[in-house]
N, C-alpha and C positions, 0 to 999 in steps of 0.2 A: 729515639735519641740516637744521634749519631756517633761514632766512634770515637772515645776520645786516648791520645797516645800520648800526648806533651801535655794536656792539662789533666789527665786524671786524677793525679793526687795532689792537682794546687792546691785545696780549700782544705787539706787534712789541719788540723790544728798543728803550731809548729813546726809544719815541715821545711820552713828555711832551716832551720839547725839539720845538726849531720847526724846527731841520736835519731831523731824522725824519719830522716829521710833514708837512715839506711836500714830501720827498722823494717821500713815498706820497702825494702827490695831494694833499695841503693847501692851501687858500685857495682850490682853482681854483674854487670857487662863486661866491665874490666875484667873479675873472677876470671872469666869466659875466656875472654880477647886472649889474658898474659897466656892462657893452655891452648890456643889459636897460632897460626901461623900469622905472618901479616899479608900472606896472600891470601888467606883463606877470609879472612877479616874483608880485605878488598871485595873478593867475588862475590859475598854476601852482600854488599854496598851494593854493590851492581847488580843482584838481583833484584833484590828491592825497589830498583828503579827509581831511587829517590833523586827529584834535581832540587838543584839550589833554588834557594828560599828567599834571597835575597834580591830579585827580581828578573834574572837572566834564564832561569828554570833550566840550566845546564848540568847534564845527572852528574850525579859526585862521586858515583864511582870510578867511572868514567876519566875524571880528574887525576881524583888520586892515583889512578893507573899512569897517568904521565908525567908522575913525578922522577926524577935523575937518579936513578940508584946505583949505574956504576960510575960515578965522578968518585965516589967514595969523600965525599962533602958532607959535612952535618946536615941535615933537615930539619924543617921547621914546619908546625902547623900554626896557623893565625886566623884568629876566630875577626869577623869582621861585624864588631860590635858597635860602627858608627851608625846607626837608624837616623839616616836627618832625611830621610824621602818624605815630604808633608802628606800627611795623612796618613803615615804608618805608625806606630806603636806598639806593635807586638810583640817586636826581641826583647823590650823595656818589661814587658809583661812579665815574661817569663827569667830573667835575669833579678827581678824585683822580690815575685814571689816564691821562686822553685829556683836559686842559684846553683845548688848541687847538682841538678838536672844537665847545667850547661859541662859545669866542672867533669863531670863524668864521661860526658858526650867528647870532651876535649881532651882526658884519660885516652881512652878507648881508641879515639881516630888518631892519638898520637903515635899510639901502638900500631899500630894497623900502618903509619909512613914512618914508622920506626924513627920517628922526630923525638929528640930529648931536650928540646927549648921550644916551650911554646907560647904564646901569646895572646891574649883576649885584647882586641884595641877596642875600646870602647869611648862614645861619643862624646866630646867635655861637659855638655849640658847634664849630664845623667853623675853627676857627685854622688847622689846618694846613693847611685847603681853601683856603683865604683867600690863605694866602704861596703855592701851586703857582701860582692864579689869577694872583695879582700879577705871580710872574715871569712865567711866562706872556704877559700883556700888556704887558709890557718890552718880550718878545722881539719881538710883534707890533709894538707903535711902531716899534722898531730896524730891520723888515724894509720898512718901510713900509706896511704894512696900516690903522693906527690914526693918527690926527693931521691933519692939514691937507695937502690934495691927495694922496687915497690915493690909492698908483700911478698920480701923473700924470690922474687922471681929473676931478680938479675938485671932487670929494665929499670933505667933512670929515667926521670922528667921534672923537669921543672919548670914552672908557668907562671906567669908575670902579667899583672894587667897593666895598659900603659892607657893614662885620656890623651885624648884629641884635644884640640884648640877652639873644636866649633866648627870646622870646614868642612861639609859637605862636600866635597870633592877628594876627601879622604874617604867617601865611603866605596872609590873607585878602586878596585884591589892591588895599585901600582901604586899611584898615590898614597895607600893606607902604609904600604913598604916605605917610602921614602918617608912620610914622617916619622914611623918608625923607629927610623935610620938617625932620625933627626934635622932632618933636611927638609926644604919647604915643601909643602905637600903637591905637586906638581907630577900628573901621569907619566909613565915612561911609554918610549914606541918601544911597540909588541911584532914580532919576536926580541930577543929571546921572552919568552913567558915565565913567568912565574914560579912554574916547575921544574926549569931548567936553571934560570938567575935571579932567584926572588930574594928575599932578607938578607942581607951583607954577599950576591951574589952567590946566595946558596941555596939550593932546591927547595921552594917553598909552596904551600898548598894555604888558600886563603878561603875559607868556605863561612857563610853567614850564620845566626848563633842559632836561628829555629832549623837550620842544617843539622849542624854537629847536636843539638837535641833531639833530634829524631834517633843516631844512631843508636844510643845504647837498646831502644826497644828491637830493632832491628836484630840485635846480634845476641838479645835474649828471646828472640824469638824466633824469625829466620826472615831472609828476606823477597825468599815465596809470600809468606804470612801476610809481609806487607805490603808486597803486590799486588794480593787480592785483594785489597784497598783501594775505591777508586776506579776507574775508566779508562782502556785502556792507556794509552803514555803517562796518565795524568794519575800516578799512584801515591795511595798512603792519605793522609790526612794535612791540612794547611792552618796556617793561623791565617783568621782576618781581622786587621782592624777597620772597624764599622765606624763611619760618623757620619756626619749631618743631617737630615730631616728625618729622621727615622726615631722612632719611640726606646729604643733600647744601644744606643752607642755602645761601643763596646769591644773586645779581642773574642771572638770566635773560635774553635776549632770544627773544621766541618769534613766531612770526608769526600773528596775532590766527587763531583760529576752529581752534586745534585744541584737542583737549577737557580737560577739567579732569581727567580719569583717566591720559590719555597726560601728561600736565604732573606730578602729582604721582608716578605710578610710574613711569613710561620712566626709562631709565640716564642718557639726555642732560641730563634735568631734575632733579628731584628724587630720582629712584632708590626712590621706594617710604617706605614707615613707618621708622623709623628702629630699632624692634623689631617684635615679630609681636605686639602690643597694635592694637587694630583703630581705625578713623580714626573718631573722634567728631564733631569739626562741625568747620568752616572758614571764617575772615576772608577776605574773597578780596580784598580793596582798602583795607586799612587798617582802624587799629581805628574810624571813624566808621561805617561802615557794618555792615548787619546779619548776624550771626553766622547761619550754615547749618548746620541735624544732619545727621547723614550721610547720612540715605537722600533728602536736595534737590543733596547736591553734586556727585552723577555723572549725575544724571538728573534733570530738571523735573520740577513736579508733574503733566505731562502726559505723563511719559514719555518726553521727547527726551534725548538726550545731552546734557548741557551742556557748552559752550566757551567759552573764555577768547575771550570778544567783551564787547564791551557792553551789546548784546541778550539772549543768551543767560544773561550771570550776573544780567541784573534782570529775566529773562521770570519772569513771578507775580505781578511788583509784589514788596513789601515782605511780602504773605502768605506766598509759597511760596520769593521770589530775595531776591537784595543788589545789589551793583555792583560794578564793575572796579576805579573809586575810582582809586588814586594807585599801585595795585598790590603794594601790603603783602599778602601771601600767607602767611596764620598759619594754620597746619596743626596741630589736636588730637589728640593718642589719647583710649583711654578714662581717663586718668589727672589729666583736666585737671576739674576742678571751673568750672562754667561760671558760677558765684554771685561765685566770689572775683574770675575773671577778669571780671568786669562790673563788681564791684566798683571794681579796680583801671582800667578804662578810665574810669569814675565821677571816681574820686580825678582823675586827669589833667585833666579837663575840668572840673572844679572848681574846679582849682591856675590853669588857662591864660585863668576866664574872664575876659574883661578889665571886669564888671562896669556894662560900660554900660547894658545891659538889664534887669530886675528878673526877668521870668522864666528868664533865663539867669543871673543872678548869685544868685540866691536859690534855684530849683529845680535848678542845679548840688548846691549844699551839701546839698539834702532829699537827691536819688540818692546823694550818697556816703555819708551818716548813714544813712540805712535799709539801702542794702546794706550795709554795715559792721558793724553791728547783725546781718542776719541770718548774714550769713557767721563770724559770731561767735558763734553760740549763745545770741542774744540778740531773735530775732525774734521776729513777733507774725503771728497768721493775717491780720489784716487789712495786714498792709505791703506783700502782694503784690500788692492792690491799690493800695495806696496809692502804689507804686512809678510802676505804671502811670497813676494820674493824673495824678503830678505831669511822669512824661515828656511826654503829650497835652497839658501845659500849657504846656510849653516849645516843642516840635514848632510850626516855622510863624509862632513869636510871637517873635521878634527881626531886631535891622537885618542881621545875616550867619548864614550857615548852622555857625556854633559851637556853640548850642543843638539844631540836629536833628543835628549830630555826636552830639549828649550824649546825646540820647532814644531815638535809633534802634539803639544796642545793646542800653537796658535794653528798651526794648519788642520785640527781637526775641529776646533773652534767654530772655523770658518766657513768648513765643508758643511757641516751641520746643521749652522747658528748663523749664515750667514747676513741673511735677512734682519737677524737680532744688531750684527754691525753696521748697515744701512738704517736701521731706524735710529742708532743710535748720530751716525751723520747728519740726518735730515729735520733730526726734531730734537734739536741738541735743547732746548728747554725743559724736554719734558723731561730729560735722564741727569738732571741737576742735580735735583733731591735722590740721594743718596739710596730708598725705600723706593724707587718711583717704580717697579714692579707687583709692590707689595699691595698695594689697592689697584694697578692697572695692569694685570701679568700681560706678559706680550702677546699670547693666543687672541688677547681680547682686543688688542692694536695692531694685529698684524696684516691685517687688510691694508694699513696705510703706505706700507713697500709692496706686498706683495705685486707679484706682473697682472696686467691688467685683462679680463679672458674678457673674449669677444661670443 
């Protein structure tokens, strides 16, 4: 069994209450932190080598080191609890079952950027996340942890959960500041960043919620400890959330660098294909990042085993890998038409653009109209190219990375799958019915595009 740090104690009975949860060792991070320095707090961050969780995997100690401390400005931490990347679920996980967990982790790093207003933005669809949280930080003011003079120590904080409206493009951390602010949620151009002019232009540090839950074990432990976690750069332990053809859906905790074969078949994990239909390709980090066919997903294209690290799921680059991303784990058989499903992440990224951009607000709608079109028996030879220009046009040309969200499945789609969009062109009958892989997977039709060998 693998290491577990953020889920050990989920399944204690009652440990969303604050009697439970600090029976088992709750708070003692703060204990810790308030007789800590906030640079000593820092350094420990930063050995631990822990990066963000939320799909950029950029270390957080790191960050928090460049936050504004002599402007002599309030500071601010903000936990960024909008999870709307499809096929992720994890922060929900842990914010659901183990809220204290968060609340502590949001203590602790408040201390640590000497921030006395903080905030949990969490995503509007998640209500019921919202009321656990609330009480949650009742219980915490009531025990003394949150408010004015925590435990005697002289440090104030006070933490606020604010929801979203549902916009995906709040989960952007400039974005996530402006609505905030109260303002429509719409990215700022970077610089100044976040640590220099974030919330009411005041230094602000915006880290994701399986983030700031890892800290408190860090700074009760040390952050050597949790570097010996994991594979080189790729330290500590990660949440997955696992779905589609697999036998065991589900959030994960796994300890980075074991491999993508033991993850999706071991009993612990996934438990294998979910029938004996064989694995067609794999999201390995949410639906932003690039779609893998099966013979990249157990092995590089140099032939290594690949693992659920950083390195390992983007060794290729974008030719041969993808990335770790936010750890949306969306597993194929052969029954999944990989046109429609690109389609549909298409349609999403189209629905969420926030239209500030012209190549993202404009080349969103072209990717959902032409896939839509061809996944409909209604394409044309040339859209497959045309697919592909219009993604390279988006790719790199806007203020936040929502547009390479949107290009980088249809262009790896293509790279992969190409042959899948050409049958879909040429035999626009057969891809009508909705199922039409499900009794003729494409291995078994793909003679009919392939090139013709002499």
């Amino acid at each position: 069994m693998g290491r577990k740090i953020l889920l050990d104690k989920i399944n204690v009975p009652g440990i969303k209450s604050y009697e439970v949860y600090r029976r088992e060792g709750g708070y003692a991070s703060v204990e810790k932190a308030l007789k800590m320095t906030p640079e000593a707090i820092i350094e420990e961050v930063k050995a631990s080598g822990l990066r963000g969780r939320g799909g950029a995997g950029f270390p957080v100690g790191m960050k928090w080191s460049f936050i504004d401390k002599k402007s002599g400005k309030p500071r601010h931490l903000v936990c960024n609890a909008d999870e709307s990347e499809p096929g992720t679920f994890k922060d929900r996980y842990l914010m659901e079952y183990i809220p204290h967990l968060l609340i502590e982790g949001m203590i602790t790093s408040s201390i640590a950027l000497e921030a006395n207003l903080s905030y949990i933005y969490i995503r509007g669809e998640y209500m019921w996340v919202y009321k656990i949280l609330e009480r949650a930080i009742q219980e915490a003011y009531a025990a003394g942890w949150l408010g004015k003079n925590i435990q005697g120590s002289g440090f104030d904080l006070d933490l606020y959960v604010h929801c979203g409206a549902g916009a995906y493009i709040c989960g952007e951390e400039t974005a996530l500041i402006e609505s905030l602010e109260g303002k429509r949620g719409n990215p700022r151009l970077k610089p100044p960043f976040p640590a220099i002019s974030g919330l009411w232009a005041n230094p602000t540090v915006v880290n994701n919620v399986e983030s700031i839950a890892a800290v408190p074990w860090i700074i009760n432990n040390s952050g050597a400890d949790y570097a010996a976690i994991g594979i080189g750069r790729s330290t500590g332990t990660k949440l997955i959330s696992a779905s589609g053809n697999i036998k065991k859906p589900g959030v994960y905790e796994i300890e980075l660098g074991i491999s993508v074969e033991e993850f999706i078949n071991s009993d612990e994990y996934c438990g294998g294909m979910e029938t004996d239909r064989p694995l067609k390709a794999l999201v390995p980090g949410g639906s932003s990042v690039p779609i893998l066919p099966a013979h990249l997903i157990y092995k590089t294209a140099n032939g290594d085993d690949r693992l659920m690290t950083y390195e390992s799921l983007s060794d290729g680059g974008f030719a041969t890998g993808s990335m770790l991303g936010s750890g949306g784990f969306i597993v194929y058989d052969d029954r999944a038409c990989i046109v429609r499903n690109t389609w549909n992440f298409a349609r999403f990224y189209h629905h969420e653009s926030c239209g500030q951009c012209t190549p993202c607000r404009e080349g969103t709608g072209w990717l959902e109209k032409v896939l839509w079109r061809i996944e409909n028996g209604e394409g044309r030879e040339e859209d497959i190219e045309l697919l592909w220009s219009i993604q390279s046009k988006i790719e790199g040309n806007t203020i936040c990375p929502l547009g390479d969200a949107a290009s980088w499945p249809v262009a790896a789609a293509i790279r992969h799958f190409r042959e899948e969009f050409e049958y879909h062109v040429r035999f626009p009958e057969k891809i009508k019915n909705r199922d039409h892989f499900t009794h003729e997977p494409f291995h078994k039709v793909r003679h009919l595009v392939a090139p013709q060998t002499v």
